[in-house]
C-alpha positions as CSV (number, residue, x, y, z in Angstrom):
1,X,69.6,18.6,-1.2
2,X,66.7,19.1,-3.4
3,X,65.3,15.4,-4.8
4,X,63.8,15.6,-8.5
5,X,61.1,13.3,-8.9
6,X,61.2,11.3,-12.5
7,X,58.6,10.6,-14.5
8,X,58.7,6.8,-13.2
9,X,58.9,7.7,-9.6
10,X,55.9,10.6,-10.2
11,X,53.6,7.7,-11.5
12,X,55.0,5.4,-8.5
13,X,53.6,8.0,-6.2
14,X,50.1,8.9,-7.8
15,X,49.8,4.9,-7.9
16,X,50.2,5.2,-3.9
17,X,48.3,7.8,-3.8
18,X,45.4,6.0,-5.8
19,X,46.4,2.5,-3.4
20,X,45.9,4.2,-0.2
21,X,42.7,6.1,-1.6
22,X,41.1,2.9,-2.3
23,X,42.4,1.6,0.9
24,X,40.6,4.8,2.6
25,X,37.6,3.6,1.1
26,X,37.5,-0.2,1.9
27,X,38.2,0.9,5.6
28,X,35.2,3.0,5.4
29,X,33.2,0.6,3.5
30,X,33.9,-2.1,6.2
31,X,33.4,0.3,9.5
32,X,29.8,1.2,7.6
33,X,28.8,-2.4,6.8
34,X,30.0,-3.4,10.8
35,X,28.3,-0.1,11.8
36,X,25.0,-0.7,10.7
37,X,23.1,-4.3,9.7
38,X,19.7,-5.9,11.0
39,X,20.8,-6.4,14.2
40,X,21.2,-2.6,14.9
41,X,17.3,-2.1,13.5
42,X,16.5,-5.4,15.9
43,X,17.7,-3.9,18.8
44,X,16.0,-0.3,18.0
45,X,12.7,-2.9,17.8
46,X,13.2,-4.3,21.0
47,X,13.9,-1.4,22.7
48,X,10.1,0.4,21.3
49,X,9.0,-3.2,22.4
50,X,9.6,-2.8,25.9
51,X,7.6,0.3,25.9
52,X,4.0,1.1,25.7
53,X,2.8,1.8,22.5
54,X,2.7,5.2,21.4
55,X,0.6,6.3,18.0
56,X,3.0,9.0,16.1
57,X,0.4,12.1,15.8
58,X,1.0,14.2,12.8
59,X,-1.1,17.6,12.7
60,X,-1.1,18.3,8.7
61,X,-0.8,22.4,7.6
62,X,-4.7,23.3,7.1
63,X,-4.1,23.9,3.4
64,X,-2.4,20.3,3.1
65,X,-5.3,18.8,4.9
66,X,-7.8,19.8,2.7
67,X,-6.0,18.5,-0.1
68,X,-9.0,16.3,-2.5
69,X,-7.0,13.0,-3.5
70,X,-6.6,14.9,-7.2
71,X,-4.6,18.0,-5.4
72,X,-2.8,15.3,-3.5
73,X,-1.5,13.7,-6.7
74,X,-0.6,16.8,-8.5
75,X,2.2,17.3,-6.4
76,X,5.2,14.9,-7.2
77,X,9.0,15.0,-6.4
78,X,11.5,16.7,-9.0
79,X,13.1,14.4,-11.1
80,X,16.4,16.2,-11.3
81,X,16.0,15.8,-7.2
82,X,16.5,12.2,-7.1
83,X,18.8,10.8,-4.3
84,X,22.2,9.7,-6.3
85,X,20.6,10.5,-9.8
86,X,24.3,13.1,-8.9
87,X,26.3,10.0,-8.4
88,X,25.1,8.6,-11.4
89,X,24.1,5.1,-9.6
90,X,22.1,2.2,-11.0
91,X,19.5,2.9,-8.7
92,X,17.7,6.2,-7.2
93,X,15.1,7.4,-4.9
94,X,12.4,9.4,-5.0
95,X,9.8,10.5,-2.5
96,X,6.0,10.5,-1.6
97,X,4.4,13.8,-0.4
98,X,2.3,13.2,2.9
99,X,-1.3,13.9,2.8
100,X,-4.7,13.6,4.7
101,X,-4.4,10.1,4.6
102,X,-1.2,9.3,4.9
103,X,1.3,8.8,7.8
104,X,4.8,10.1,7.8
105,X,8.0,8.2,7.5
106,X,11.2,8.8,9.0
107,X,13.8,8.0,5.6
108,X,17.6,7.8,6.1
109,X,21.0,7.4,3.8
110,X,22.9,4.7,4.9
111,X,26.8,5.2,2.9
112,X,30.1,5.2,3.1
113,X,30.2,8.5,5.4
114,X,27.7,6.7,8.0
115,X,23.8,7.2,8.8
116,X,22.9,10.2,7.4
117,X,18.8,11.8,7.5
118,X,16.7,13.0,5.1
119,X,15.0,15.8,5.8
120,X,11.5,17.0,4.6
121,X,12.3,19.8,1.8
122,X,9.4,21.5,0.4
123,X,11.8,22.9,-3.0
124,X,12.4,19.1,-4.1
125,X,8.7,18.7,-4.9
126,X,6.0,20.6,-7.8
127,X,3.0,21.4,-6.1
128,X,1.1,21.9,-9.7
129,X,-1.9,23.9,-9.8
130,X,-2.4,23.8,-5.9
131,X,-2.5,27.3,-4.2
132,X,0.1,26.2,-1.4
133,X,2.4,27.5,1.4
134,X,4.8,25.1,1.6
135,X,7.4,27.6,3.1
136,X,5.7,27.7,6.2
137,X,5.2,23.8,6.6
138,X,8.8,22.7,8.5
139,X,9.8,18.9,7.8
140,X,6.7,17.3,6.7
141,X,9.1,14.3,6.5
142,X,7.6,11.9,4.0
143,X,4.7,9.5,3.0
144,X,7.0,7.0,1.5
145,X,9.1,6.0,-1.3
146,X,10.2,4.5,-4.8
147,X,13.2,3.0,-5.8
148,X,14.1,3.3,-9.8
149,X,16.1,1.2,-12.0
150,X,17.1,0.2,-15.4
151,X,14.5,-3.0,-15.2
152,X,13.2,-2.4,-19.3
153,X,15.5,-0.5,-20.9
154,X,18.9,0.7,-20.2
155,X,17.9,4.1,-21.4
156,X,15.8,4.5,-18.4
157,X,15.1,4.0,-14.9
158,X,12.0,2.5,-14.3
159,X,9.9,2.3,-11.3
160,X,11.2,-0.9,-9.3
161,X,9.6,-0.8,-6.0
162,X,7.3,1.1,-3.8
163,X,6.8,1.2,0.2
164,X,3.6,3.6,0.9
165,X,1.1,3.1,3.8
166,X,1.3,1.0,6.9
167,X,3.6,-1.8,6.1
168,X,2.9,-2.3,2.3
169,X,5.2,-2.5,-0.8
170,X,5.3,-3.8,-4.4
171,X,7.3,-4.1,-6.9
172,X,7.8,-5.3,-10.4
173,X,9.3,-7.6,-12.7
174,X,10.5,-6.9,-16.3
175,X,7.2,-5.9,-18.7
176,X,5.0,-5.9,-15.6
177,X,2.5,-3.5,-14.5
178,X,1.4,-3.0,-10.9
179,X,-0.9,-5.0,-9.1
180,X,-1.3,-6.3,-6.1
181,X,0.8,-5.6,-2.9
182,X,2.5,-7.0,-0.4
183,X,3.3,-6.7,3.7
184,X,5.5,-6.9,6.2
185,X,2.9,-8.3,8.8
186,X,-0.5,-8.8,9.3
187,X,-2.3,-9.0,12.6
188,X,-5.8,-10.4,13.0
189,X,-6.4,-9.5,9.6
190,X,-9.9,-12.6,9.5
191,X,-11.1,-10.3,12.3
192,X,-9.9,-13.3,15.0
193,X,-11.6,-13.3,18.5
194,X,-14.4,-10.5,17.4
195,X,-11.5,-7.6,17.2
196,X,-10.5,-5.3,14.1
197,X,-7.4,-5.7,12.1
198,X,-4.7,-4.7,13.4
199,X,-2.0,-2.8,11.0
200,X,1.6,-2.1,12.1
201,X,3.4,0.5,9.9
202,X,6.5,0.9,8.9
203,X,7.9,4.3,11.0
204,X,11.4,4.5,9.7
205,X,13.3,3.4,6.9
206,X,17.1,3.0,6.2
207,X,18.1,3.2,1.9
208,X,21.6,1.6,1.6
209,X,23.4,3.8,-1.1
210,X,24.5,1.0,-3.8
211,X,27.8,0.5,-5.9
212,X,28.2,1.7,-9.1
213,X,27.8,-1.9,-10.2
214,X,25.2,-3.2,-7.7
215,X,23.2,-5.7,-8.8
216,X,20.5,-5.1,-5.8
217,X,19.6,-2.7,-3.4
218,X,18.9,-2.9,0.1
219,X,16.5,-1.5,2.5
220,X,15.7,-1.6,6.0
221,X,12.5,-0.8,8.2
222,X,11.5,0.0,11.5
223,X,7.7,-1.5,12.2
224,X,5.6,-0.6,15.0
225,X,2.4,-1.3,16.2
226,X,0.3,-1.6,19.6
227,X,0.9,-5.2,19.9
228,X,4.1,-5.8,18.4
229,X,7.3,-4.2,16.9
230,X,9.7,-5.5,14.1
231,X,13.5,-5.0,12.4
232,X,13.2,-5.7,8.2
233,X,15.9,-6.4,5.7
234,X,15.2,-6.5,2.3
235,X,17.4,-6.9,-0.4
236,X,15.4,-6.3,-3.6
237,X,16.6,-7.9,-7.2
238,X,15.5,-6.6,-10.4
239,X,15.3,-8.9,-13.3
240,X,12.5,-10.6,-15.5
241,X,10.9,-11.9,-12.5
242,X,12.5,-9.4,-9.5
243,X,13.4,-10.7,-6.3
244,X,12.8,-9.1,-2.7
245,X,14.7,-11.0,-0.2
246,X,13.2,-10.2,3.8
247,X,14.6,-10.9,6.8
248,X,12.8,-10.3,9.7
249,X,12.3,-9.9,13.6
250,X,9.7,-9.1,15.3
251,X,9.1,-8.6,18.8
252,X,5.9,-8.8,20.9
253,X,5.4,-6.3,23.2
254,X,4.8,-6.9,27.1
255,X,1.5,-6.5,28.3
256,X,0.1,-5.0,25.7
257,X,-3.6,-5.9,25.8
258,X,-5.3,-8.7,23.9
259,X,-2.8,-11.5,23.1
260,X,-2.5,-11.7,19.0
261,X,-5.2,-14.6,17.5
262,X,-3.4,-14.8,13.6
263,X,-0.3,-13.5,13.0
264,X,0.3,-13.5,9.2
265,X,3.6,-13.6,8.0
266,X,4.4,-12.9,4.2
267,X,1.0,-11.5,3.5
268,X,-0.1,-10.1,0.2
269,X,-3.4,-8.2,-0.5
270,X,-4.6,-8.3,-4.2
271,X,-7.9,-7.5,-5.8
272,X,-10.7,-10.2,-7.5
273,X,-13.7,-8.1,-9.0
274,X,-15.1,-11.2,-11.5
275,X,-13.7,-13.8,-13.5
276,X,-14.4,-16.9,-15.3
277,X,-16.5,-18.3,-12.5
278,X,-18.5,-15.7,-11.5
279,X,-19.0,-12.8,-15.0
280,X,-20.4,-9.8,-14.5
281,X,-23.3,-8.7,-16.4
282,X,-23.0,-5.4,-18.3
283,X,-19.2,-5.6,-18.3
284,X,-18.0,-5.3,-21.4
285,X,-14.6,-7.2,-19.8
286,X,-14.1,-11.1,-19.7
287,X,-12.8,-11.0,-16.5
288,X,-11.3,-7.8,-13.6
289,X,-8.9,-9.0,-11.6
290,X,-5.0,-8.4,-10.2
291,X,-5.0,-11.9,-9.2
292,X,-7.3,-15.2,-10.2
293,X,-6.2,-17.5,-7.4
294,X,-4.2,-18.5,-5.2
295,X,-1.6,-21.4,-5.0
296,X,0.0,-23.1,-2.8
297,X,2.8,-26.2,-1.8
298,X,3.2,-28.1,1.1
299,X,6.5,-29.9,2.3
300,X,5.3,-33.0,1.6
301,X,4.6,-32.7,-1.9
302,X,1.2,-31.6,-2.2
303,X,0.0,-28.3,-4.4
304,X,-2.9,-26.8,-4.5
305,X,-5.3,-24.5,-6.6
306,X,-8.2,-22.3,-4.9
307,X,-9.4,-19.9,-7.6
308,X,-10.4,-16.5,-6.0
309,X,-14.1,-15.6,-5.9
310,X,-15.9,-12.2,-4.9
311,X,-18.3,-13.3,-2.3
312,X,-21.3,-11.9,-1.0
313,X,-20.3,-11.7,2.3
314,X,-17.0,-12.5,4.2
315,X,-15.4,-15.8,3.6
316,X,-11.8,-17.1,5.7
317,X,-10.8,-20.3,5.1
318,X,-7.2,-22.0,5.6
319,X,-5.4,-24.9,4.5
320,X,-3.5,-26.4,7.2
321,X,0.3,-27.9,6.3
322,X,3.4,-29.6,8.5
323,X,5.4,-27.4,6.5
324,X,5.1,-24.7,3.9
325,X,7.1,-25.0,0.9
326,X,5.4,-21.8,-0.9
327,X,2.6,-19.9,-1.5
328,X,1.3,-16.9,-3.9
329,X,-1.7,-15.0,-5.4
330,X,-1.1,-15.6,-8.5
331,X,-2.4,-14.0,-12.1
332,X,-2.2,-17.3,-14.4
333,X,-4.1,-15.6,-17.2
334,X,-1.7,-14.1,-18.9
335,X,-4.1,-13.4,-22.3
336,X,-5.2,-9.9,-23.1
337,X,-8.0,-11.5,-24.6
338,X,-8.8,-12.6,-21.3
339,X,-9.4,-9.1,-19.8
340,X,-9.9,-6.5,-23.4
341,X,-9.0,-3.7,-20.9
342,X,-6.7,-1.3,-22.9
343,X,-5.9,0.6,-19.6
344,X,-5.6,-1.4,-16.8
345,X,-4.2,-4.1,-18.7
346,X,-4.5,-7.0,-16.1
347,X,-2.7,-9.6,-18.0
348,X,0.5,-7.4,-17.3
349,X,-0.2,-7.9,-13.5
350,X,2.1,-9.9,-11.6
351,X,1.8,-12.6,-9.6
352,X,4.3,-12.7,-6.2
353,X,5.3,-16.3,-5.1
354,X,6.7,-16.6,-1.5
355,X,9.5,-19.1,-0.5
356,X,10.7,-19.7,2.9
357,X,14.1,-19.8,3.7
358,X,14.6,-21.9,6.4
359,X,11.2,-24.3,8.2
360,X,8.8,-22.4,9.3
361,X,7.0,-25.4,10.8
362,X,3.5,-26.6,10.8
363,X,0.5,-24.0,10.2
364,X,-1.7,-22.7,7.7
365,X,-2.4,-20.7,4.9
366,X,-5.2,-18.2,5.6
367,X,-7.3,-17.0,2.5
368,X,-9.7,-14.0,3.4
369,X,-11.8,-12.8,0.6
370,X,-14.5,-9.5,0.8
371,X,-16.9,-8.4,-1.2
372,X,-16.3,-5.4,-3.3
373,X,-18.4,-3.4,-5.0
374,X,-15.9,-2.3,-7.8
375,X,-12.1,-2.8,-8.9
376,X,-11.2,-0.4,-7.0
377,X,-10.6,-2.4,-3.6
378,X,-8.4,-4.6,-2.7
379,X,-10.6,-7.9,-0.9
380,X,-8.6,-10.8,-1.2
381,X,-5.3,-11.3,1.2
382,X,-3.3,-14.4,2.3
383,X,-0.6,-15.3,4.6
384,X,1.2,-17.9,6.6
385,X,0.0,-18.2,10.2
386,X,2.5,-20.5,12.2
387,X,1.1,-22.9,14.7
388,X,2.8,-21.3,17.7
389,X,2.6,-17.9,18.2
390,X,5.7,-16.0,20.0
391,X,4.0,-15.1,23.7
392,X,4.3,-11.3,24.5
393,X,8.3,-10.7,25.3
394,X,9.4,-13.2,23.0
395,X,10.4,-12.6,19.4
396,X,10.1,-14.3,16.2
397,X,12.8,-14.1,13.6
398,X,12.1,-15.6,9.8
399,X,12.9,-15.1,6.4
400,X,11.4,-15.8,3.1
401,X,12.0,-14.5,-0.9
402,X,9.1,-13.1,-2.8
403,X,9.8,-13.4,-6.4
404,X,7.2,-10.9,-8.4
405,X,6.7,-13.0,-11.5
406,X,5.3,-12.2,-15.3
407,X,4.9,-15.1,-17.6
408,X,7.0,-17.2,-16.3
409,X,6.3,-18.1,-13.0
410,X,6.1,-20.3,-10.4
411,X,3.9,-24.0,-11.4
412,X,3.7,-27.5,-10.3
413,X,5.7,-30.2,-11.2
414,X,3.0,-32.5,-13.1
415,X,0.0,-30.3,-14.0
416,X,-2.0,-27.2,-13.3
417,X,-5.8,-25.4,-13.7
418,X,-5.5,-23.4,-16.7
419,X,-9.5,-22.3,-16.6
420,X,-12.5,-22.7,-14.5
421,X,-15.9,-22.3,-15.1
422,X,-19.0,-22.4,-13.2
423,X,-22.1,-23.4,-14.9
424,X,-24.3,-25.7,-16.7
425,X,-24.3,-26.1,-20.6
426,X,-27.3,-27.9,-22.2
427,X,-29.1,-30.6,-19.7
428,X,-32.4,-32.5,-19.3
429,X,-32.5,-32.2,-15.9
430,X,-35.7,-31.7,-13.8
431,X,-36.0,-28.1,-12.5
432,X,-35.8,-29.0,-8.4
433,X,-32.4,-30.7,-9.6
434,X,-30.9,-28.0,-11.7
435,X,-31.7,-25.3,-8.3
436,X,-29.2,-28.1,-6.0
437,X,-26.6,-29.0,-8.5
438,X,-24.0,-27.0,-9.3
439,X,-21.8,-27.8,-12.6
440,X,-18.1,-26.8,-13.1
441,X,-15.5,-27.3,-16.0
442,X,-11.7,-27.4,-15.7
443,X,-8.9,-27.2,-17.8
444,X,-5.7,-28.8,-17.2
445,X,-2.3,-28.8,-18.8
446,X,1.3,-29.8,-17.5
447,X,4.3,-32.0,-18.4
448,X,3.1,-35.1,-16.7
449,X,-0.6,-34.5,-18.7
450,X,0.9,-33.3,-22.1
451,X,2.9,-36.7,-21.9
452,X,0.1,-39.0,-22.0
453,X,-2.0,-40.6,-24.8
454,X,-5.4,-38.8,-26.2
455,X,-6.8,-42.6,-25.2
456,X,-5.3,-42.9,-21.6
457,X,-7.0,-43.5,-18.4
458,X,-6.9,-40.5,-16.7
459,X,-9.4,-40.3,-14.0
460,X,-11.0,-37.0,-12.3
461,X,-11.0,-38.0,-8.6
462,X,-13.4,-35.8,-6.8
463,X,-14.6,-35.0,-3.1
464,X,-16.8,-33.4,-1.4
465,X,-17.5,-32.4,2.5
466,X,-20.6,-33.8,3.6
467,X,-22.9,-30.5,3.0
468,X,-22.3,-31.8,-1.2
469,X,-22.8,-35.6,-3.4
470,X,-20.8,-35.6,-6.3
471,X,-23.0,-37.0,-9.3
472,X,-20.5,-36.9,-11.9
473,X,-17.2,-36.2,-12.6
474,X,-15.3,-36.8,-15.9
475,X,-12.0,-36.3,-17.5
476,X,-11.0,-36.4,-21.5
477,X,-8.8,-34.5,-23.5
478,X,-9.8,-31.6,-25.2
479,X,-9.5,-31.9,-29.2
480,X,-9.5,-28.3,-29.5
481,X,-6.5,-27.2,-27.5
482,X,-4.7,-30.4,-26.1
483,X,-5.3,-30.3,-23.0
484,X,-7.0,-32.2,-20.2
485,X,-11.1,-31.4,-19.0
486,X,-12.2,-31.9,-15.8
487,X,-16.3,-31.9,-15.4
488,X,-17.9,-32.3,-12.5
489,X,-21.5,-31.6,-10.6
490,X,-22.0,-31.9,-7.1
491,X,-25.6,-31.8,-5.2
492,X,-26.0,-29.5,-2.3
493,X,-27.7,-31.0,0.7
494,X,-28.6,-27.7,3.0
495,X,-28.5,-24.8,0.2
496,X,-28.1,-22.2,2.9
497,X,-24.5,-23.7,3.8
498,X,-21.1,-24.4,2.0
499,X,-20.1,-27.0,0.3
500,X,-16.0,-27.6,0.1
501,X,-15.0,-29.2,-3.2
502,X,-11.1,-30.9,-4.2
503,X,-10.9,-32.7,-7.6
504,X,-7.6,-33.9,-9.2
505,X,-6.8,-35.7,-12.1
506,X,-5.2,-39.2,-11.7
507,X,-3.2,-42.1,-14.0
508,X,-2.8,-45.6,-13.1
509,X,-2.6,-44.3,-9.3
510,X,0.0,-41.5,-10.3
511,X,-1.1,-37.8,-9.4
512,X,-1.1,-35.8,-12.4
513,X,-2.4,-32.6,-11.6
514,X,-2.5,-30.2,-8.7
515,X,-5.6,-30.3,-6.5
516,X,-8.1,-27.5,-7.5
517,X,-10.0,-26.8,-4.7
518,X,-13.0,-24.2,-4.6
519,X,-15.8,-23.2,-1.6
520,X,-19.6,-23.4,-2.7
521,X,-21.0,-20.3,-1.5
522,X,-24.5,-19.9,-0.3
């Protein structure tokens, strides 16, 4: 007997056939997601962790190698050869080539069909006007990567996020231009017990092919270094202020020389050149900066202002906490006025505010600043250093959100430093004076400050460590603007030592402002 199928039945079976396809797919989906997560990079972290540490040796082709940083950058990856630009996908990759100074990456495709390489291939990239022989190179493998996204424009897919060199990335928010960076670790980085910073790298990387309607994109990492390896998530969240979500593990390794002195977690490195304290003659630019200070919260209520400086000579300090509830390098100045650089356009730099997700217990904030000779380097990092370190064959798991933020971004409840200035207007002060005083003037604005009276009390509470004697201090709003001014001067005792300055503003006993806090160089 031969059975006709009817239109009715026909569309009964395709809808089957389209039920089971999806169910296909879900199975998959699930077996991919149970198949590979942190906990499979955590255990291929501990595993390098109970080994001696082994430096990954690339020898470079001789005609790569003698590459200038120019031929390096005339070679870039095909467009038309971006991984899933095929599929169509919200988001694709592309890839960095390696060079003299660069270390490759291992980069695999984590999908529905499993974990899947990504070999080196020499015809994915333009080489330019270089005289090359990339036939004859084998897999290279790659320097890094960028991850591209609609973030301005739903016309095209702009540059989201970049991990190239050791362990650093950065990313961007809507309207933003890059600045500084971040990292997944940093080791001895204030140069701890007389030894050189220490930089793990990130050695392999995992790119988690998204949805057609994923709103983020995942990536995981592999970091190694002589004292320490580590397993990374991070789920990255475009928007006006885009999000990267880490989760991480690291594990010390056994006998592995020196114990660690600072371990830094969440750092981020950033550059100061000059700014409003500290101008530069000759410069034709207000200020040159990708970040003008850094802020920070503590758990117990208490935020605080240190506006970066480019010192003469190295300078660490730290700001000890119970708990952290967040810290960032941030670029406040948000006025092209402030900068007048067409190019670089600094007030499009973002700032990156970390959050922890879950205590991370007492420590400190660590502030390194270097001097630098040009805008060129970055000098200025911070990071959290908790108060116990994990001992060589333990680990230390912790997570945190880093939200890379434009104009809007993160501030303090009551009041903030919008300015400050260094210097001494008209005086009549006796020469020997003048050489020991040192003048500065602060702006402040906020809810709690834009609430109150031009008339009110407001008081500028000042303090100083016993190298400086406050002389005066003041605080009155500004007719110009509306907001608050802080002036103070403070009289250095031994010139050839620091003084540490914290000033707040203060109503009938209530905290108004954040604390600006700044170190008095010699």
């Amino acid at each position: 007997m031969v059975l006709l199928l009817t239109p009715v039945s026909a569309r009964a079976r395709m809808a089957r056939i389209v039920r089971n396809a999806v169910l296909l797919a879900g199975l998959l989906l699930a077996g991919f997601a149970q198949a590979w997560t942190l906990d499979d990079v955590g255990k291929l972290a501990q595993q390098r962790a109970q080994t001696p540490y082994q430096p990954e040796r690339q020898a470079l082709p001789a005609d790569l190698a003698s590459l200038t940083y120019d031929g390096l950058r005339d070679i870039r990856f095909k467009d038309d050869k971006a991984l899933w630009r095929a599929d169509g996908l919200p988001y694709e990759a592309k890839f960095f080539h390696v060079g003299r100074q660069s270390d490759s990456v291992r980069i695999h495709e984590l999908s529905a069909l499993g974990n899947k390489p990504l070999p080196y291939d020499a015809r994915d990239f333009s080489f330019g006007k270089n005289k090359l022989q990339p036939s004859r190179w084998g897999d290279l493998g790659y320097a890094g990567f960028r991850v591209h996204t609609p973030l301005n424009s739903p016309a095209y897919k702009d540059e989201l996020v970049a991990f190239l060199g050791a362990s650093y990335f950065r990313a961007l928010g809507a309207g933003q231009r890059y600045g500084l960076s971040a990292r997944g670790l940093a080791v001895d980085t204030a140069g701890a017990g007389g030894r050189p910073e220490e930089f793990p790298r990130f050695t392999d990387f995992w790119l988690e092919k998204p949805a057609v309607d994923a709103k983020q994109i995942t990536i995981y990492a592999l970091l190694d270094s002589a004292r320490m390896t580590g397993a990374y998530r991070f789920d990255i969240r475009p928007g006006e202020q885009t999000v990267t979500e880490v989760h991480a593990r690291v594990f010390m390794r056994i006998s592995a020389g020196p114990r660690v002195a600072t371990l830094g977690l969440a750092p981020l490195t950033s550059m100061f050149f000059f700014g409003e304290s500290q101008p530069r003659a000759g410069d034709f630019r207000p200020e040159v900066h990708d970040s003008d200070g850094l802020m920070m919260a503590s758990t117990e209520g208490e935020w605080l202002w240190r506006p970066l400086q480019n010192p003469k000579a190295p300078v660490a300090t730290s700001f000890a906490m119970k708990g952290l509830k967040g810290f960032g390098l941030m670029q406040r100045d948000r006025l092209f006025g402030s900068y007048e650089d067409t190019e670089a356009r600094y007030e499009s730099r973002p700032s990156a505010w970390v959050t922890p997700l879950g205590d991370w217990g007492p420590g400190r904030v660590e502030l390194l600043q270097l001097p630098t000779p040009d805008e060129t380097h970055d000098n200025v990092a911070a990071y959290w250093v908790p108060d116990r370190l994990p001992q060589p064959g333990e680990s230390l798991n912790f997570a945190y959100q880093l939200a890379w933020q434009g104009d809007k971004q993160q501030r303090p409840p009551n009041g903030w430093a919008t300015q400050s200035r260094r210097g001494i207007g008209f005086n009549q002060l006796d020469a020997s004076t003048l050489q020991q005083a040192i003048s500065y003037v602060i702006d402040f604005t906020g809810p709690a400050l834009d609430a109150l009276k031009d008339d009110a009390p407001v008081r500028a509470v000042v303090s100083s460590d016993a190298n400086g004697r406050v002389v005066e201090s003041n605080a009155y709003r500004n007719p110009v603007n509306g907001q608050w001014r802080m002036t103070l001067r403070v009289q250095r005792i031994n010139p050839a030592k620091p003084v540490e300055l914290r000033a707040f503003l203060q109503h009938d006993n209530h905290t108004v402002s954040e604390t600006w806090t700044t170190l008095v160089t010699p």
